[in-house]
VOBA-1610 file (N, C-alpha, C; in pm, whole numbers, padded with zeros to 5 digits, always signed):
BEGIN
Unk-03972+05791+00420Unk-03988+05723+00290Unk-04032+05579+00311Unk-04130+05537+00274Unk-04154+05389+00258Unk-04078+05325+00190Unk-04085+05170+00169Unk-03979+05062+00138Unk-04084+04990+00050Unk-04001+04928-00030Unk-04064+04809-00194Unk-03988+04745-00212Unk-04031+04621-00161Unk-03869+04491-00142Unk-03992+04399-00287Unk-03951+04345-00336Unk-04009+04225-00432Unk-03911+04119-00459Unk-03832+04065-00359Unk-03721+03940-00399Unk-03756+03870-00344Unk-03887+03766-00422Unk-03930+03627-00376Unk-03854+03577-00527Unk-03853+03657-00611Unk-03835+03606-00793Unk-03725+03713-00853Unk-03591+03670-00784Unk-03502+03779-00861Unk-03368+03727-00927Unk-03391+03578-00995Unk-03301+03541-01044Unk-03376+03437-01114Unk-03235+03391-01244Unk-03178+03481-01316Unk-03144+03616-01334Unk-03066+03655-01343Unk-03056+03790-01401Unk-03167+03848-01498Unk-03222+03763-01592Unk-03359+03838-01671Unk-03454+03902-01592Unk-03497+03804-01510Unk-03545+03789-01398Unk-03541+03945-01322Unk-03433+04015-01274Unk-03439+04088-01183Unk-03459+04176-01244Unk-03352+04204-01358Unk-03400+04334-01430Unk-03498+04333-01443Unk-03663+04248-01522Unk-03769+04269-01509Unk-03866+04303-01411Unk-03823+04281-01271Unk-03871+04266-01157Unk-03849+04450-01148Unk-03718+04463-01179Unk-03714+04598-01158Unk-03769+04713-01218Unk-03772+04674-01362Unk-03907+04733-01426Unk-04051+04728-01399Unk-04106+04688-01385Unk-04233+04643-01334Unk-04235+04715-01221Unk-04131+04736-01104Unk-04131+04804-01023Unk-04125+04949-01046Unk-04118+04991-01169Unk-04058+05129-01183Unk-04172+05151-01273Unk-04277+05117-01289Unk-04421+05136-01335Unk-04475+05148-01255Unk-04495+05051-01113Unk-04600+05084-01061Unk-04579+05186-00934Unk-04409+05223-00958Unk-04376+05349-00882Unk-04506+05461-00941Unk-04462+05485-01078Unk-04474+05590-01158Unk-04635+05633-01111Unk-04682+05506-01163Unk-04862+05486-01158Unk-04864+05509-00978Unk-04848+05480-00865Unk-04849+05545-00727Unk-04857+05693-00728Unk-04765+05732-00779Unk-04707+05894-00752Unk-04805+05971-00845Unk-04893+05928-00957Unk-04984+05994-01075Unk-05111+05980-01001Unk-05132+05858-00861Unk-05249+05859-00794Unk-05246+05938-00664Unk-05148+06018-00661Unk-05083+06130-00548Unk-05040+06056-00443Unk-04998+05962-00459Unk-04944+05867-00261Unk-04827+05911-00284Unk-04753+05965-00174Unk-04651+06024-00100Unk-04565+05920-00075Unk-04439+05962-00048Unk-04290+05869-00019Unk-04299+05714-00094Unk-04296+05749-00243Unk-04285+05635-00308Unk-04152+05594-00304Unk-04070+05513-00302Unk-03950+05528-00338Unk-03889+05500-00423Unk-03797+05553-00488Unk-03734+05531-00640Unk-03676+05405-00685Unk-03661+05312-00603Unk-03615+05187-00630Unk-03632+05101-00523Unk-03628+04948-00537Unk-03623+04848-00451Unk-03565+04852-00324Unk-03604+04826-00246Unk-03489+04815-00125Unk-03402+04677-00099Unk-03270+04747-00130Unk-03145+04615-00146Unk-03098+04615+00007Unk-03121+04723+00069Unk-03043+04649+00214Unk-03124+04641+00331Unk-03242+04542+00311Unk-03317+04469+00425Unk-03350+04328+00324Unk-03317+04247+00426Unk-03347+04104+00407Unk-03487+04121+00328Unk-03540+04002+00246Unk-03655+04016+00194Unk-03765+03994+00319Unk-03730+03876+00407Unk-03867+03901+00524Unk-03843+03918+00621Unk-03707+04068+00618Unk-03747+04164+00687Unk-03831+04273+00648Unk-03876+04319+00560Unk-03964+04408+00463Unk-04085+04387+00527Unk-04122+04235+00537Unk-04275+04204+00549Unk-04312+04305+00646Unk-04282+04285+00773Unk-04344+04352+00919Unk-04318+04507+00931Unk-04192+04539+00787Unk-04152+04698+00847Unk-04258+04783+00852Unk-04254+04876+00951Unk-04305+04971+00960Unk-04353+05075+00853Unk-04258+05075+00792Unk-04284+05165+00657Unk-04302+05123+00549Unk-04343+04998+00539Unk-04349+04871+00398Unk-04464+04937+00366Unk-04445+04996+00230Unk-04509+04989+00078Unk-04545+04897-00004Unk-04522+04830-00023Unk-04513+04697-00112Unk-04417+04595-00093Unk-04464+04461-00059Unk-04340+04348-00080Unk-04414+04213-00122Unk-04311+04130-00164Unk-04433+03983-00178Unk-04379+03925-00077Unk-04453+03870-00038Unk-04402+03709+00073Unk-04455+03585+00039Unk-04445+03509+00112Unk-04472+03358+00051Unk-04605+03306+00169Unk-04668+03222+00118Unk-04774+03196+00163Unk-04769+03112+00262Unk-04688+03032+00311Unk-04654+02973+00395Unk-04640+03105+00519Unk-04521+03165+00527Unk-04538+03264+00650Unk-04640+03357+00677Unk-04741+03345+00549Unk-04859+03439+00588Unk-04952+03406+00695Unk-04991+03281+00637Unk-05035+03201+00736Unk-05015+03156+00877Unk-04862+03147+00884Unk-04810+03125+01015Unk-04782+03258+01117Unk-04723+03355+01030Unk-04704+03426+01119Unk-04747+03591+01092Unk-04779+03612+00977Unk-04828+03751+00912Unk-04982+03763+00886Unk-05068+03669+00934Unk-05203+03691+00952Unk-05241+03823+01050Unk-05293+03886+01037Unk-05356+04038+01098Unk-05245+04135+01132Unk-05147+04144+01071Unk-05027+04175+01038Unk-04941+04296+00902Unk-05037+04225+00831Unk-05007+04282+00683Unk-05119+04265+00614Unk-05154+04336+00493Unk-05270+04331+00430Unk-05225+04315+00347Unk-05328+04213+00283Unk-05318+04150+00140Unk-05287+04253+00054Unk-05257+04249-00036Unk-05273+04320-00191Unk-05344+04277-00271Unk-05259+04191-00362Unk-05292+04056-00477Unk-05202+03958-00475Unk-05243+03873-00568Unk-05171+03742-00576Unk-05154+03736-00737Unk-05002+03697-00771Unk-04975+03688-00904Unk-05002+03590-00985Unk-05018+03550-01113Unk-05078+03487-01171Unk-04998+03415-01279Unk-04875+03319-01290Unk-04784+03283-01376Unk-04828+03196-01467Unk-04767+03196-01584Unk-04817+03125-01708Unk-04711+02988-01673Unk-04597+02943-01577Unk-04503+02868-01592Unk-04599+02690-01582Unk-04560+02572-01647Unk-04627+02484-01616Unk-04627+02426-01431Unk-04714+02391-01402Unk-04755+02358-01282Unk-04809+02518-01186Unk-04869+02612-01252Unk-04919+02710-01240Unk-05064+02720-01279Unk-05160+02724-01191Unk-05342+02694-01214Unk-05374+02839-01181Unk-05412+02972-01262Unk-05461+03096-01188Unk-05345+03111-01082Unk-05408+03191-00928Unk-05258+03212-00866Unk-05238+03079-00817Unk-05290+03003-00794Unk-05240+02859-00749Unk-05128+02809-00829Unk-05063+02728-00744Unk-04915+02663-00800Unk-04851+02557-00724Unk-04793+02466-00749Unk-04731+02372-00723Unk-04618+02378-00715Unk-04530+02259-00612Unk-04386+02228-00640Unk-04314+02092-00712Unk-04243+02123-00771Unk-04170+02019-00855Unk-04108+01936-00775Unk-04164+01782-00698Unk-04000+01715-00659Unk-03912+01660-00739Unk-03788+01694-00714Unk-03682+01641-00807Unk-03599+01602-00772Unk-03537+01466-00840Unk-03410+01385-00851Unk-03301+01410-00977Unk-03240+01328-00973Unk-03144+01325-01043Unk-03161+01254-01162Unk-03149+01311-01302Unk-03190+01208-01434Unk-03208+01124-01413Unk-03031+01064-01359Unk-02988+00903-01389Unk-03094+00808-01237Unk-03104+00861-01181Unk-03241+00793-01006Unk-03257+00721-01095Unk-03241+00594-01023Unk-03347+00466-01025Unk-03482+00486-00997Unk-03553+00617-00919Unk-03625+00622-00862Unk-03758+00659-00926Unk-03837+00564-00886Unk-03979+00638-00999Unk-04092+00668-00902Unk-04100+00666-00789Unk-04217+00704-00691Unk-04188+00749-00581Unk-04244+00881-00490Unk-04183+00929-00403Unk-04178+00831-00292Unk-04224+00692-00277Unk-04254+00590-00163Unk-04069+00572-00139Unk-03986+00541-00277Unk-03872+00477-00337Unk-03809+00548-00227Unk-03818+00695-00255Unk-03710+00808-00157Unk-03668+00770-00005Unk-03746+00656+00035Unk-03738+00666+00179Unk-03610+00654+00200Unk-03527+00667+00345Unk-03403+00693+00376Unk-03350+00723+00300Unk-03367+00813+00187Unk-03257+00913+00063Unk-03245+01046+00167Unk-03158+01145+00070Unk-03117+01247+00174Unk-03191+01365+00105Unk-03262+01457+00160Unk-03355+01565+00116Unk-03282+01692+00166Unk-03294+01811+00079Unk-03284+01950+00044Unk-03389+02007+00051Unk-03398+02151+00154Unk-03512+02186+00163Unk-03428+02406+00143Unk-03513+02413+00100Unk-03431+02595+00061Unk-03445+02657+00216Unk-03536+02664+00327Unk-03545+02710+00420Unk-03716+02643+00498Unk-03674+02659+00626Unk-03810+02583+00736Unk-03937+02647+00689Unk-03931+02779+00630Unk-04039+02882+00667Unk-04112+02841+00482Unk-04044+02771+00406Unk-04122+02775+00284Unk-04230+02687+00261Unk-04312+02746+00178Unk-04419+02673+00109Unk-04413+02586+00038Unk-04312+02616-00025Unk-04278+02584-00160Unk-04212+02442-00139Unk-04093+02459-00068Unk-03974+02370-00029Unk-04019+02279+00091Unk-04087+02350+00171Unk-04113+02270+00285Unk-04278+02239+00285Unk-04390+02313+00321Unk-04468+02287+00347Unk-04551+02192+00274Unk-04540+02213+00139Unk-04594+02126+00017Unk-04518+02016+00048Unk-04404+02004+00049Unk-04304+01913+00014Unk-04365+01740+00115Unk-04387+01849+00267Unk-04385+01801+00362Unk-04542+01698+00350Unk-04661+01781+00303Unk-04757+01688+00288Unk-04741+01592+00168Unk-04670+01593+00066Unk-04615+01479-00014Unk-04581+01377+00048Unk-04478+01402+00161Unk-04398+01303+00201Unk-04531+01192+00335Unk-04582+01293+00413Unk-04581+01269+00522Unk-04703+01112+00514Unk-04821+01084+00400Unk-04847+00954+00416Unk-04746+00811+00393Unk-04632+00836+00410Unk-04507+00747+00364Unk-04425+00716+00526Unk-04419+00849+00587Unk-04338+00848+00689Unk-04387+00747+00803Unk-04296+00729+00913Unk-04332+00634+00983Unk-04237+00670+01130Unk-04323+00699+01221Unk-04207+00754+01358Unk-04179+00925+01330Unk-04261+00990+01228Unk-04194+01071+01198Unk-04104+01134+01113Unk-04060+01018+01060Unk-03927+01004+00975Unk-03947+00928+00832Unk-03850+01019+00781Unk-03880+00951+00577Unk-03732+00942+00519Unk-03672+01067+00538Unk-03575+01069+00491Unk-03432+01013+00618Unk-03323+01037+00566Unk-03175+00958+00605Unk-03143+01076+00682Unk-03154+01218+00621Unk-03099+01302+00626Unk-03173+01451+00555Unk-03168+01567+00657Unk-03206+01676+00606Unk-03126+01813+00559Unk-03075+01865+00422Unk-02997+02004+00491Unk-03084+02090+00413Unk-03042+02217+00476Unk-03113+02302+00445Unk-03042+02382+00365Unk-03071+02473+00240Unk-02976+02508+00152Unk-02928+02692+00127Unk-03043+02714+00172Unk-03050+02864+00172Unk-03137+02872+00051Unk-03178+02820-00016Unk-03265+02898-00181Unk-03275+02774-00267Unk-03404+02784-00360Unk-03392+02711-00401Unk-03345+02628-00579Unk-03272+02749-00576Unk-03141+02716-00669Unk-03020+02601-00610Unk-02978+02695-00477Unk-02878+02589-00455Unk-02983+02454-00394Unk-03095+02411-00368Unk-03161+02268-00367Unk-03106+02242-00482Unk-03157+02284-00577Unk-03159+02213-00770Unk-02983+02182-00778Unk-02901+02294-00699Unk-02734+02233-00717Unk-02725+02121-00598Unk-02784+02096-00510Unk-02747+01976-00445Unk-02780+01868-00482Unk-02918+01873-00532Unk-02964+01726-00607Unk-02842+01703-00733Unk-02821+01799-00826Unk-02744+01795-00944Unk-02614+01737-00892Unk-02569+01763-00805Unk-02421+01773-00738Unk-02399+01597-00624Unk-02505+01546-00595Unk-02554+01444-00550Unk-02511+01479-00412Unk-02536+01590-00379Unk-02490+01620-00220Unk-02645+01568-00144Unk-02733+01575-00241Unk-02904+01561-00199Unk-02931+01448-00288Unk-03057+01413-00274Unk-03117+01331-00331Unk-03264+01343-00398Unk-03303+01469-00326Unk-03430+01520-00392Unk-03432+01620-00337Unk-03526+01699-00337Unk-03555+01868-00301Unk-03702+01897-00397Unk-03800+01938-00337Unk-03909+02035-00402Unk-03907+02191-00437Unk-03895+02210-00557Unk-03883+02336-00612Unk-03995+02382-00670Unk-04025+02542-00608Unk-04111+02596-00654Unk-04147+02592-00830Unk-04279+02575-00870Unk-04236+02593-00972Unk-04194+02690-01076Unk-04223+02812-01008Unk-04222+02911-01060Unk-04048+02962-01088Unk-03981+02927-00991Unk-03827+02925-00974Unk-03814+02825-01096Unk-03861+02706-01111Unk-03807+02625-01136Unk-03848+02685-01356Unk-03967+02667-01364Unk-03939+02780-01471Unk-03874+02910-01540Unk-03894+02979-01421Unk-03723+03095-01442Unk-03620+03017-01507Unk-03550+02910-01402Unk-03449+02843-01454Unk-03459+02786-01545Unk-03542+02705-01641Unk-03567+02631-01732Unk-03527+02727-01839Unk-03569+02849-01847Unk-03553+02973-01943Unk-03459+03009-01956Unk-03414+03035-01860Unk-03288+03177-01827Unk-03162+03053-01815Unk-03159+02927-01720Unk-03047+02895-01684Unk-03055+02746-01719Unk-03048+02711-01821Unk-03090+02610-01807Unk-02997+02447-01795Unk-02902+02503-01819Unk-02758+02409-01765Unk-02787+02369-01666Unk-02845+02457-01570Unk-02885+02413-01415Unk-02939+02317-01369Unk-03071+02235-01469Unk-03152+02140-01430Unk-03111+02042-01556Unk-03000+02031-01606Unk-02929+01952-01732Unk-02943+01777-01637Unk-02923+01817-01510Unk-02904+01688-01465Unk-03013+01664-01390Unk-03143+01717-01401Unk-03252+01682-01321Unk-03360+01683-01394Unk-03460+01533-01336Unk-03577+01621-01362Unk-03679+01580-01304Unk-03780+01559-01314Unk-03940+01611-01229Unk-03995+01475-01176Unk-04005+01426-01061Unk-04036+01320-01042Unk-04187+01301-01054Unk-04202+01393-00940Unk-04397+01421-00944Unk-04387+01576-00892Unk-04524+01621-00849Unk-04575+01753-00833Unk-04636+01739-00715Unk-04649+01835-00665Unk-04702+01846-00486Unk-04886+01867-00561Unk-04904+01907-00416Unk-05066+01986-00440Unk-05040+02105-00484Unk-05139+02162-00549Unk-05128+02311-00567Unk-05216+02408-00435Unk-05136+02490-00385Unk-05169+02630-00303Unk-05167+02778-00374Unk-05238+02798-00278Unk-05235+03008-00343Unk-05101+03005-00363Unk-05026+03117-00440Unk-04925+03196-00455Unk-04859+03283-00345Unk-04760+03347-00402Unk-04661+03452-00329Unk-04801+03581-00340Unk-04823+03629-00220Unk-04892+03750-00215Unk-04796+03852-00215Unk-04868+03985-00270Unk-04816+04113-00216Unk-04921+04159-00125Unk-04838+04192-00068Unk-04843+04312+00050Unk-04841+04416+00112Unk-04879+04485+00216Unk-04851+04629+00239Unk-04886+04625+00407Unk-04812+04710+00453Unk-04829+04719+00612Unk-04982+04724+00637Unk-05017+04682+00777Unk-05122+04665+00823Unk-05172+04752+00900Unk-05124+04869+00911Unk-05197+05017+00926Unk-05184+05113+00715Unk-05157+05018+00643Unk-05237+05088+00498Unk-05339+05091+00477Unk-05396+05243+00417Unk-05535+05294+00415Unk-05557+05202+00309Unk-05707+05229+00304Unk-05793+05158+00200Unk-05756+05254+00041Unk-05722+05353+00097Unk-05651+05418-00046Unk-05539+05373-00109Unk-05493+05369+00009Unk-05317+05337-00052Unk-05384+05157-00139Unk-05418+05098-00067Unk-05481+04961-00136Unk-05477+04932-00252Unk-05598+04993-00231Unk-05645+05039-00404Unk-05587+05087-00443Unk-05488+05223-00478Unk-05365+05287-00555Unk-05302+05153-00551Unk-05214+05059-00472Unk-05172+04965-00554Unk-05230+04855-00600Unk-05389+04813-00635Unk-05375+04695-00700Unk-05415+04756-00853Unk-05442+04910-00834Unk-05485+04979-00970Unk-05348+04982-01033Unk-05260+04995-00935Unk-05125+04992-01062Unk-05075+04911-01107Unk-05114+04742-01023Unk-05101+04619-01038Unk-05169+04570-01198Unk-05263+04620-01168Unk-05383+04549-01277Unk-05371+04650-01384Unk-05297+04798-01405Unk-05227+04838-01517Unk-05140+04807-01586Unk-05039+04732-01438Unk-04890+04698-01517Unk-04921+04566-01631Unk-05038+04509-01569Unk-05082+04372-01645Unk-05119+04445-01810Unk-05185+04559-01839Unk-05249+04590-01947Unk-05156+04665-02032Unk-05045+04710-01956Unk-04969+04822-02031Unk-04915+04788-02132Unk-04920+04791-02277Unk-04851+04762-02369Unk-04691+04737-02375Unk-04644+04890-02303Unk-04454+04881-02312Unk-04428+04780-02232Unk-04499+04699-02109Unk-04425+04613-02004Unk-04478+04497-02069Unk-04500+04459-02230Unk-04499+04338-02263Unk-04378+04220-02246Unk-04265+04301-02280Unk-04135+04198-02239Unk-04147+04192-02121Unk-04163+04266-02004Unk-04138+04242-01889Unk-04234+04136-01822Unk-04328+04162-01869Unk-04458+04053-01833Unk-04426+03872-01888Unk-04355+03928-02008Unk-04305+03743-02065Unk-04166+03695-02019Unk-04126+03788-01958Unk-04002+03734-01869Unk-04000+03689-01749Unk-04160+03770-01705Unk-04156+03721-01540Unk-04255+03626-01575Unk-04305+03583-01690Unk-04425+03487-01726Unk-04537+03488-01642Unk-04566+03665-01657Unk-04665+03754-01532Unk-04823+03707-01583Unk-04930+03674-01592Unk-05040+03705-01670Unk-05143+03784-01601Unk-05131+03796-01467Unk-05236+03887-01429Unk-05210+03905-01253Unk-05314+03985-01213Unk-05273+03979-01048Unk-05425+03979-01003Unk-05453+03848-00891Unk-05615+03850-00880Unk-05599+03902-00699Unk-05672+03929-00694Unk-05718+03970-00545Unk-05766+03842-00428Unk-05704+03811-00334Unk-05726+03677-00254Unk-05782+03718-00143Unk-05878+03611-00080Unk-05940+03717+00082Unk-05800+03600+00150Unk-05800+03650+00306Unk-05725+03527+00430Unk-05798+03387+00371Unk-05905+03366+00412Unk-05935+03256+00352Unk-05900+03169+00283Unk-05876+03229+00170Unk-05827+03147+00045Unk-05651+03090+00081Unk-05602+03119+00163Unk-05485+03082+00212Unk-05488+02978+00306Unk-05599+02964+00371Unk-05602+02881+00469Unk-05573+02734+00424Unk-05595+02728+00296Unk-05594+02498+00280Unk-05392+02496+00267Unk-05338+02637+00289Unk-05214+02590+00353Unk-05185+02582+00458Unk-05251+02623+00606Unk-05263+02595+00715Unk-05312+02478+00722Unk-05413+02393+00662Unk-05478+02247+00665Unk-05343+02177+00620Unk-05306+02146+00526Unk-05197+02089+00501Unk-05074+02056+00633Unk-05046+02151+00683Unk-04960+02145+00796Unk-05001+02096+00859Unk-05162+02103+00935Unk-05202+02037+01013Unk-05234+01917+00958Unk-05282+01849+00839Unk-05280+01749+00828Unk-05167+01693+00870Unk-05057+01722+00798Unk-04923+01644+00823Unk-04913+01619+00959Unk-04921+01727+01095Unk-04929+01695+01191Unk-05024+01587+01283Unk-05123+01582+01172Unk-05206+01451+01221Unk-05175+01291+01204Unk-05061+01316+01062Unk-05033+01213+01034Unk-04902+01168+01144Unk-04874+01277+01188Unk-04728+01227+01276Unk-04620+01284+01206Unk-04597+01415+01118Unk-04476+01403+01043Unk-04460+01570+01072Unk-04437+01637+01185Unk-04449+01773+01172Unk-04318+01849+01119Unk-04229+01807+01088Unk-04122+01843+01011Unk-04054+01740+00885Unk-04007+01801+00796Unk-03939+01725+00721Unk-03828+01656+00790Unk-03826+01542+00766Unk-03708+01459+00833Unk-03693+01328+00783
//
């Protein structure tokens, strides 16, 4: 049986349940185009990027940052999703940096020696964007006082809130979920500036998938977009479409890194 992990976007709770619908369409639409070992639901017990490389991966999204780094000739594209949330251009998207209401702070120059939140090393979102924001500021390498890392980037948005942090870059797409669904959450934050915008979270499929299987999923992709009944589900995940990306188009997030590395700043710090 193949595997269908999709937890780059599974909270809120609105959030997942929709995720899980959407998933249970483009099961349906697979199995009506005759592909074999669909499976009936998500897979809850493998890490989300453990999915990416499995062997038997059907479908998963990953983030564009590890595509680049480490899932290039690896996995084959699918599509790239297309969110209506603000700081969302087509699949391109940005990250939100954020402080705390009450910050004195009005320019990311201000942040220097403040203490930064990052959700994990491997993100786009949290780190890699974050990182070319910071890095014409840095000096030796260094910007911030202090780095932790949070696990997700919900708990970033609770460390800044909580003043355990001092800033953190949040996807924006997370960061819209929450605005909707949770919004007590960012009661005590808000948007200082915006990174650059990069491609999106791709989906995916193992890198021995036929050119059939492909196509069976971006045809069910680009149905789930048209289907009348998955209208709620589409305005919950604030879905608008799914476009097709070559490697290429991923690459000005590999430039970014290397810029930063030109500037002297190869990690957040």
């Amino acid at each position: 049986m193949r595997i269908a992990s999709l937890a780059m976007y599974v909270s809120p709770p609105p959030v997942a349940a929709a995720t899980t619908s959407l998933w249970a369409f483009i099961r349906d639409e697979l199995r009506r185009e005759g592909l074999h070992d669909v499976p009936e639901g998500l897979s809850a017990d493998i890490r989300y990027d453990e999915s990416w490389r499995h062997p038997d991966l059907l479908l998963a999204q990953t983030c564009g940052y590890p595509y680049i780094r480490h899932l290039r000739g690896k996995v084959r594209l699918v599509a790239t999703p297309v969110y209506s949330h603000p700081g969302c251009d087509g699949p391109a998207k940005c990250s939100f940096i954020i402080v705390r209401q009450n910050s004195p702070v009005r320019a990311l120059e201000e942040l220097r020696g403040a203490r930064a939140a990052i959700n994990e090393a491997g993100s786009n979102s949290g780190v890699n964007l974050f990182r070319a924001a910071v890095a014409p500021f840095a000096s030796g390498g260094r910007f911030f006082a202090s780095v932790v890392e949070t696990g997700g980037h919900r708990a970033s948005i609770d460390a800044v809130a909580s003043g355990a942090a001092d800033v953190a870059a949040i996807d924006c797409v997370t960061y819209g979920n929450t605005l909707r669904f949770d919004p007590e959450r960012l009661a005590g934050i808000r948007v200082l500036e915006e990174t650059v915008k990069g491609p999106g979270l791709p989906f995916i499929a193992r890198a021995a998938a036929s050119d059939r299987e492909i196509t069976a999923l971006r045809g069910a992709l680009k149905r789930a977009i048209a289907e009348p009944a998955l209208a709620d589900t589409r305005d919950t995940l604030a879905l608008k479409d799914f476009v097709v990306l070559a490697d290429a188009d991923y690459e000005p997030l590999a430039e970014l890194e290397r810029s930063a590395h030109r500037l002297g700043y190869p990690v957040i710090a």
